[in-house]
Each structure stands twice: as C-alpha cells, then as structure tokens.
C-alpha positions in Angstrom: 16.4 11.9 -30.2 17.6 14.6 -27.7 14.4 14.4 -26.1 14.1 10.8 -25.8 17.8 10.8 -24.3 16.4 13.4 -21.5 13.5 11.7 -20.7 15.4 8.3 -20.2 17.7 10.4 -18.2 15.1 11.9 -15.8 13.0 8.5 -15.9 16.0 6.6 -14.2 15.8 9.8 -11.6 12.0 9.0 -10.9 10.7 12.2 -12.3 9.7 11.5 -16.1 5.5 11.8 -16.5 6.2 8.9 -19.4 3.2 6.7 -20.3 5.2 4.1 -20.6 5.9 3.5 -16.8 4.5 0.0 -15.6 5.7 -0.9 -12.2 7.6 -4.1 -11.3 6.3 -6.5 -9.2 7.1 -5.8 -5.5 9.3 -8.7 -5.3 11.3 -7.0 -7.5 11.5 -3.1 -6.5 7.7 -2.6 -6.7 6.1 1.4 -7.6 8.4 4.4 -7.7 7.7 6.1 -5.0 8.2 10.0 -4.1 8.8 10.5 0.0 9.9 14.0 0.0 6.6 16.8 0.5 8.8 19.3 -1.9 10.0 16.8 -4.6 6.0 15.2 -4.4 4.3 18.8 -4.9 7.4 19.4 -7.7 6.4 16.2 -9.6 2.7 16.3 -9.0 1.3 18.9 -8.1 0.1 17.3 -4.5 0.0 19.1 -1.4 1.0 15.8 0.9 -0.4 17.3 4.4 -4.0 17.6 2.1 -4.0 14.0 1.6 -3.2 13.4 5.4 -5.9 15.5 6.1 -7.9 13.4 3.7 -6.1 10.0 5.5 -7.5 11.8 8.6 -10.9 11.1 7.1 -10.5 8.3 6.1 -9.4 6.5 9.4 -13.5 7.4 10.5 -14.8 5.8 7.4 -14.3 2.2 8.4 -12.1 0.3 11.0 -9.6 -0.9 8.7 -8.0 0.6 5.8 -5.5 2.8 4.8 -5.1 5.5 1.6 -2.6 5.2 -1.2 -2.2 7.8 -4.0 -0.2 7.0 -7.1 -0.3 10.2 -9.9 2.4 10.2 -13.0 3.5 6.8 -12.2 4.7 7.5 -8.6 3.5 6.3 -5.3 3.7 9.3 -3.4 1.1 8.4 -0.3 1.1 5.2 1.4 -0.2 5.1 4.8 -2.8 2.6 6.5 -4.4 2.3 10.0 -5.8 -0.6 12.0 -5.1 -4.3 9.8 -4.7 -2.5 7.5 -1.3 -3.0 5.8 1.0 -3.8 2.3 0.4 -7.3 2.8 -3.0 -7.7 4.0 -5.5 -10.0 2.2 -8.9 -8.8 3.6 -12.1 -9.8 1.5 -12.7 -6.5 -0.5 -16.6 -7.4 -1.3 -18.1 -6.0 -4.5 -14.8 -4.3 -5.7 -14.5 -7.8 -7.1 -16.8 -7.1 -9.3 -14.7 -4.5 -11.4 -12.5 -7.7 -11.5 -15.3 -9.5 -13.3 -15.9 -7.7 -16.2 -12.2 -7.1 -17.1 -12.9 -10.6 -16.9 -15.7 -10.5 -19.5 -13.6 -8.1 -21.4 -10.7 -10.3 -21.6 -12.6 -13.4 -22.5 -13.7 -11.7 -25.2 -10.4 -10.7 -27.1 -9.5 -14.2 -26.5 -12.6 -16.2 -27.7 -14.3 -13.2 -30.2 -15.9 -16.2 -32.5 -18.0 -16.7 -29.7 -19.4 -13.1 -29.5 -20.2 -12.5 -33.1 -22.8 -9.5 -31.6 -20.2 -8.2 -29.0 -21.8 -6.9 -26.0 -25.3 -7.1 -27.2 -24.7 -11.4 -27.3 -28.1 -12.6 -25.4 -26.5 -14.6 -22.8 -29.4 -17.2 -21.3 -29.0 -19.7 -23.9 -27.7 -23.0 -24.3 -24.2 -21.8 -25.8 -24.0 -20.3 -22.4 -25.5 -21.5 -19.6 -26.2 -24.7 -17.8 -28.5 -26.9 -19.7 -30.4 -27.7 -16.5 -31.9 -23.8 -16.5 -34.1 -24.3 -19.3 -36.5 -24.3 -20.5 -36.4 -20.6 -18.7 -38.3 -19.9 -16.0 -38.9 -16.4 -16.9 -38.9 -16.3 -21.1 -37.6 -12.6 -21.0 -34.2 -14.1 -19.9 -33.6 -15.0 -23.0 -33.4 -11.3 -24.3 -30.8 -10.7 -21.6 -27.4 -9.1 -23.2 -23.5 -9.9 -21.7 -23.9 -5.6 -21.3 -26.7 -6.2 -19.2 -26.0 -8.0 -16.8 -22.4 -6.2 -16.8 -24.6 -3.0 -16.2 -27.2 -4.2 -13.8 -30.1 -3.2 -16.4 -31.0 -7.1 -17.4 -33.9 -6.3 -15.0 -32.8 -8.8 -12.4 -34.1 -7.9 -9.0 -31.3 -7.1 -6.5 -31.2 -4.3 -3.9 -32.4 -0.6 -3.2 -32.2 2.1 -4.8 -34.1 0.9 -8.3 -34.1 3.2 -11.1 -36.4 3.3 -13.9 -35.8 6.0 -17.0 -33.5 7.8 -14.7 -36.2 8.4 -11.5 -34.6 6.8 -8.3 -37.6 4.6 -6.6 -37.3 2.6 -3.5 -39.1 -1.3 -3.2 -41.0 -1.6 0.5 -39.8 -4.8 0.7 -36.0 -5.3 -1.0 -34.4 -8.7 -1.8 -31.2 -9.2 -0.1 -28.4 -9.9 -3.0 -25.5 -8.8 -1.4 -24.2 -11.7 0.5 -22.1 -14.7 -0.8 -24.9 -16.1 -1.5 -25.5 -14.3 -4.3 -22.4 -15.2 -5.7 -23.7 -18.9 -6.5 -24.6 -20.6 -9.4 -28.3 -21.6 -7.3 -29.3 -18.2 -6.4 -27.7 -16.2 -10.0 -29.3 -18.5 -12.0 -32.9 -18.3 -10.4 -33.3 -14.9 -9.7 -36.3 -13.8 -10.7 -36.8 -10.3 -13.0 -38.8 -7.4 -11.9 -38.4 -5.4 -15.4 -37.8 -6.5 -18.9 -34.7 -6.4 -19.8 -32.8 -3.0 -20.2 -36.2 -1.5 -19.0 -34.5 -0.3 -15.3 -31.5 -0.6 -13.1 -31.2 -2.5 -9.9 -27.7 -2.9 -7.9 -27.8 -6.7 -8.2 -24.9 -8.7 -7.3 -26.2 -11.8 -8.6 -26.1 -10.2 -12.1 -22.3 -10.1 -11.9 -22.0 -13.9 -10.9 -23.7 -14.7 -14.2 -20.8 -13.4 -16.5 -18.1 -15.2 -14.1 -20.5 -18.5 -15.4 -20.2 -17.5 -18.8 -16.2 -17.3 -18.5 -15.8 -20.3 -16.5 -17.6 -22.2 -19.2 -16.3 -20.7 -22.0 -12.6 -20.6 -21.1 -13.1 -24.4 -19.5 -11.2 -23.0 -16.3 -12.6 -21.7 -13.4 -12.3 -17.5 -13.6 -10.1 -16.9 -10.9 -7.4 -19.3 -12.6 -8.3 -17.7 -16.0 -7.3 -14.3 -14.2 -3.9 -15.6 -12.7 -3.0 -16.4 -16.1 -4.2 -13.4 -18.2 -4.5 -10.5 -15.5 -2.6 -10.8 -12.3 0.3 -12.7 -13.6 1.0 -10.3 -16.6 0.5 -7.1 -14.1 2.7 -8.8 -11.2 0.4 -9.8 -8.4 1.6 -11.0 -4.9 0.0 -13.4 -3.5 -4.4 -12.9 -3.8 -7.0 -15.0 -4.1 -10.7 -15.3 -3.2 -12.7 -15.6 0.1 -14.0 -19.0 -0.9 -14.5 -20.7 2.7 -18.2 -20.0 3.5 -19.1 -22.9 5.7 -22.1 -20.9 6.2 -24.1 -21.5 3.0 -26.8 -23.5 2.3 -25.8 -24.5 -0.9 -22.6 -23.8 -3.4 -19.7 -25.8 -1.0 -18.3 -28.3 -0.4 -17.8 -30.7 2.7 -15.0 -28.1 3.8 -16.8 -25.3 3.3 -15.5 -24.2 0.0 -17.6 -21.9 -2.7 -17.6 -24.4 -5.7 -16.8 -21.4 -8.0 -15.0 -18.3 -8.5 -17.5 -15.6 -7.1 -18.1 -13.2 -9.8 -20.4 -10.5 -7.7 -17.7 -9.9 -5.4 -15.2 -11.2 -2.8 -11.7 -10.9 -4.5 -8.3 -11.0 -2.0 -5.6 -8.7 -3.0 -3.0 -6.9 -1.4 -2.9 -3.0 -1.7 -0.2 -2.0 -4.1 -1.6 -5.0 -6.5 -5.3 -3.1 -6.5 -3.2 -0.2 -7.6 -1.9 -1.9 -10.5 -5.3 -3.3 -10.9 -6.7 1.0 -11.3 -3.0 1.5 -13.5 -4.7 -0.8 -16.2 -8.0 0.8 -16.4 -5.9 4.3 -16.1 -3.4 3.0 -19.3 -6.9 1.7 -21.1 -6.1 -1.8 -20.6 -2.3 -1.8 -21.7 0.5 -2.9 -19.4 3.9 -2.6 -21.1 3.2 -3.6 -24.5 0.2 -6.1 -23.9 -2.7 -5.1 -24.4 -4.5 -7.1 -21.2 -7.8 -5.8 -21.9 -9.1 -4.0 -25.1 -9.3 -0.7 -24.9 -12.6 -0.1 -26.0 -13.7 -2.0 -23.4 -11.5 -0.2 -20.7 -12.7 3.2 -22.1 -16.4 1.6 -21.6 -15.9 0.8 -17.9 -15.0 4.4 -17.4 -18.4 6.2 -19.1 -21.7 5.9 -19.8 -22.9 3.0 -21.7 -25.7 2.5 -24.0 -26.4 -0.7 -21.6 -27.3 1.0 -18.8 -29.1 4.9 -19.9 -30.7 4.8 -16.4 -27.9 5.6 -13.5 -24.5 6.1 -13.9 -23.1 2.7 -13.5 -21.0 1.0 -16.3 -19.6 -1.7 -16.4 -19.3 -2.4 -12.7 -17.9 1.2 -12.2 -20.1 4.3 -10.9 -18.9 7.0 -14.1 -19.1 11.0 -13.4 -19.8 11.9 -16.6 -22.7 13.9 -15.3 -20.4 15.7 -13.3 -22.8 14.3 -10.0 -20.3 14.4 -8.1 -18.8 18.2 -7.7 -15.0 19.1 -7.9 -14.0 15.7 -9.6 -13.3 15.2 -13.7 -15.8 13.7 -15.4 -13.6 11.1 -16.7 -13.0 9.6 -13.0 -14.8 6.1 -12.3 -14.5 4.3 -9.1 -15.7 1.2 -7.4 -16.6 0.5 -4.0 -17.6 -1.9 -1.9 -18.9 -2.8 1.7 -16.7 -2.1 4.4 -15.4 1.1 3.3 -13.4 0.1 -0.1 -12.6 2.2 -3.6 -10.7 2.0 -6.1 -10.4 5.0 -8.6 -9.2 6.1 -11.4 -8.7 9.8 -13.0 -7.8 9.9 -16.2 -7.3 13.5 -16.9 -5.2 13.9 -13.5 -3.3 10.6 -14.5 -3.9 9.1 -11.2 -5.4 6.3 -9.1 -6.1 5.7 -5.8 -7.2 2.8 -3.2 -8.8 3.4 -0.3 -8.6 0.5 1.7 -11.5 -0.3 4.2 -12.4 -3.2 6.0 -14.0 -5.1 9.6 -12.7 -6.7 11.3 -14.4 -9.9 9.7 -13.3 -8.6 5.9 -9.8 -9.5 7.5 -10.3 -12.6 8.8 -7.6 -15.2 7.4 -10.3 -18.5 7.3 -11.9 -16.7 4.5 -9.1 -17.1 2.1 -7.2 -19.8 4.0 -4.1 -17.4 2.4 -0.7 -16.3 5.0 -0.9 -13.2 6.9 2.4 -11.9 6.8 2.3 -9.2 9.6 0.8 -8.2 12.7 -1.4 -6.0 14.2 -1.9 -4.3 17.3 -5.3 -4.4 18.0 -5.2 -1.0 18.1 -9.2 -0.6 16.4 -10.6 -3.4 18.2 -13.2 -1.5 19.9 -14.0 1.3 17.0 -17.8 2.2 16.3 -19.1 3.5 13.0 -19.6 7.4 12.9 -21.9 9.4 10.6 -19.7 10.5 8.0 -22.1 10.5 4.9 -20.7 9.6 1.6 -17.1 8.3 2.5 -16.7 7.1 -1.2 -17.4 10.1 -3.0 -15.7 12.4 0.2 -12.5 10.9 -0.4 -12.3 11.5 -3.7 -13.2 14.8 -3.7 -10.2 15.7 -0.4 -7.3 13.5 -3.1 -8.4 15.9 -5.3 -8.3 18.8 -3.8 -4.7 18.4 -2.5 -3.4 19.0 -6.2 -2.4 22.8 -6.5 -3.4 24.5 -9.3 
C-alpha cells in the first residue's frame, strides 16, 4: 500500500517508470514529457546531447523529418527539421504496412470463428477473396496462409533482395511492387508467384494489400474505418488518414482520383506523436489502458521471428534482431521503415520507442490526403540533395541507443 501511495505520488511528478502510463490524446495534455538534460539523464538514463548528435544524423538521412525519443513513458526528445513538424501529415510509405497487420491481428480477436486454423488459415479462397479470381490462376495460391502473406514468404514475386533458405540472391530483372500501384485490388490479386508458398522471401508490397482485402471483406468496412474505430480512436489519434488521391493510376480510382480502397501495402497519414502511440502499443504488447487493442500474442509475434517466415528476419511487417544482425541493439527491438527515410521502433527491454520521421518533399504534399496542414514551413530544405550515408535505419538506432549511460 505504501508503495502504491509513492508511486502515485511520483507519477503525478512525471517520474514513476509505471507500466501503466498511456498518454492522453494531445488535445487533452498529450505525452509527459521531460525538458531538463539533468532530470532526462536522472529518469532515463539518456545523455540528451547524444541524441542531438544522432538528430545531427538524422537531418542528412532524408529532407524532411525529425527524431522523437519516448523511454519510461516520457517524451524526452522532440525535435524536427525541414516540413517536418507535430502536425504534419506526410505519406509515410510502407510503415503503413505495420498498421496492416495490427489490422489482421485485430480482425482476428474480433471475428476468431472465421480463423478456426489462426495464422495458418489458407487465405485464396472463396470465404475470402473476390469470387471473380477464381478459378486461380496459379493453383499454389490456394496453399497461401494469412502468415504468409503477413511475412512476405507466400512466394509472391515483389522486389530485390529475394531470399531462399536463408541465402540472399538478387533477380536480373526485378518487378517493381513498391508503388501505389501495388496497393490495388488489380495488381495484389494477379501477381504472379515465383516460389511455392513458404518456400522463399521476397519484399512484396502487394502481399500486404491482400490482408487489407481480407479485413475489408470480413469486417464489411473498408480497413481504414475499421482502424478509426478499433485502433486510432481507442489510442487517441489526431487527425490521419491515407494518401488516397492518385490521379495517376491506371486503374483502382475513381473519376477524382481517389484509390477505391484502403491501401494495405503502405501509404498511412499520421501525425508524429500519434506514430509514437502507434510503437507504445506494440511496446505494452498490444494493451492501452485496460484494452487489450491487439492480442498479445500477436504483438509479441510482430516483434520475433516467426515460423511464417524461417528465411530473413522479417515478421509480421517488422524487421526483428533476434539474430543480433544488427550490433549494439537488444535483440528484442523491431522496427519498420519505409521510403523516404521513415522508422518506427520499439525496444522492449530499454522500454522505449522511437520515430524517425523522414520524408520528400512529395511524401508531404497535402493533395495526397486532401487533409489540413496546420503550420508552415520555411522552405528551408528546398534545395537539399541526398548524401551517402549507408544504412540510415539501422544507424539511427544504434546512435538512440548509445546515448543511454550505463
């Protein structure tokens, strides 16, 4: 009792290391944040002027972005260059797709009559998909599991590097999957195989479009109104949204321009302290408060090695560390990134998460979204270039780190 009166006591004072911390919406107060470099390194561990050196970094791994840092509940690094900003809603490519399969994992604690096999449910067939797909055009689709294509192993061709039992290997000609158009219904549903199924791994953005499908059927509402109601809602979203206008396509809009569908292989809008929420889930194993948003099987899943994928060390839509690949960072982190410069991590054992934001200048362009930009910008970056600065994803890590004392 006396210790639950001091922890109460020094929660209320920002400085309890409480699981139970969930931060309000912004509207309402937002993260607790930490400004003070003493009180930070006291509460933390965090050396702040190693994380500017890693913001440093950062500012010459894309021309947008910023780098926020949020250990033990508190926000203790904030800081953004560029468009980049709180309330910007740039179009953070395939980090959507981490926001597909908590999708998937979602649907499934709602509707678990429908997945009497779980993950290994075979996913081409009529219960499904679109009756106009079959018969199949390849019959090995129908072997296809939802872990799969969550995993990029249901042998559906996508982009370089391919691996096969483990052994990287390069195609001399590629597909291109990593455009919107990828993201539709036409393209997911006819892409053709170049393995059987769970036979190899290919980074195929198209497979992640086939599980938004399968909730928008299922759940008889399109997937980004399925996550407003069980996701962003509950966790306390600003305003987000997808980068639907793509006047550009062949195929998948409408007369305005408009995707037909919820893009499931990438695309999501969000603003930067709601990504962070976004990470505190996966961090809290799918718990916010006392919901349980996601299960947490499924949350400890995206974070690991899975049984889906024994190939490369991609989950669910996360790249795992499990291997310890990546030098100086837990093997319980995961992270996903996407084009432009974007991550979103989470540590478990260091009870943090991090965003770094990324972002060109046409990721931030408002007619993707058709959602209000609420600040301005100086056009400070407008005539950056691109340097050489190797693995920005995995660098960045590594320097956030490294800035916690030991």
């Amino acid at each position: 009792m006396i210790l639950r009166i001091v922890c109460i006591a020094l929660l209320v004072s920002g400085f309890c290391f409480g699981e139970d911390y969930f931060p309000a919406p912004d509207s309402k107060g937002g993260w607790r944040t930490l400004k003070d470099a003493g009180k930070i390194r006291k509460a933390t561990g965090i050396d702040v002027a190693k994380l500017d050196e890693a913001f440093a970094y950062v500012e010459k791994t894309s021309q947008h972005g910023g780098l926020l840092v949020v250990r033990h509940g508190h926000l203790v690094y904030e800081k953004y260059f560029g468009r980049g900003n709180r309330e910007a809603l740039p179009e953070l490519a395939s980090c959507g797709k981490a926001f597909t399969s908590v999708a998937v994992g979602m649907m499934m604690q709602d509707k678990p009559e429908l997945f009497p096999n779980g993950l290994d449910e075979k996913v081409f067939t009529p219960k499904f998909m679109p009756a106009e797909i079959f018969p199949l055009d390849d019959p090995r689709k129908a072997e296809i599991s939802l872990g799969q294509v969550l995993a990029m192993s249901a042998g559906i061709r996508g982009t370089n590097p391919v691996y096969v039992k483990g052994v990287k290997q390069e195609w001399e000609n590629p597909t291109i999957d990593n455009g919107p158009w990828s993201t539709t219904d036409e393209f997911a549903l006819k892409q053709s195989l170049w393995c059987a199924p769970g036979e190899c791994y290919s980074y195929a953005t198209s497979s992640s479009h086939i599980p938004a499908i399968l909730v928008r059927r299922m759940m008889g509402m399109e997937m980004e109104a399925y996550m407003r109601k069980r996701l962003t809602g509950p966790l306390g979203f600003g305003t987000w949204g997808y980068a639907m206008y793509r006047p550009k396509l062949k195929s998948g809009i409408d007369s305005e321009g408009r995707m037909f569908h919820t893009p499931g292989g990438g695309s999501i809008a969000v603003r930067s302290t709601d990504v962070l929420r976004f990470a505190y889930l996966m961090l809290h194993q799918g718990r916010w408060g006392k919901e349980q948003i996601l299960p947490a099987e499924f949350a400890k899943m995206c974070g690991r090695s899975v049984k889906y994928n024994p190939h490369f060390t991609h989950s669910f839509n996360f790249n795992v560390n499990d291997d310890g690949h990546l030098a100086g960072v837990p093997k319980d982190a995961f992270w996903k990134g996407g084009s432009g410069g974007y991550a979103i991590y989470v540590v478990p054992s260091l009870d943090m998460v991090i965003y770094k934001m990324g972002g060109t200048e046409g990721q931030y362009d408002p007619a993707l979204t058709r959602l209000p930009v609420k600040y301005s910008y100086d056009g400070s970056r407008k005539d950056w270039k691109a340097t050489n600065v190797g693995d920005s994803t995995g660098k960045t890590l590594q320097m956030v780190i490294a800035a916690i004392g030991k």
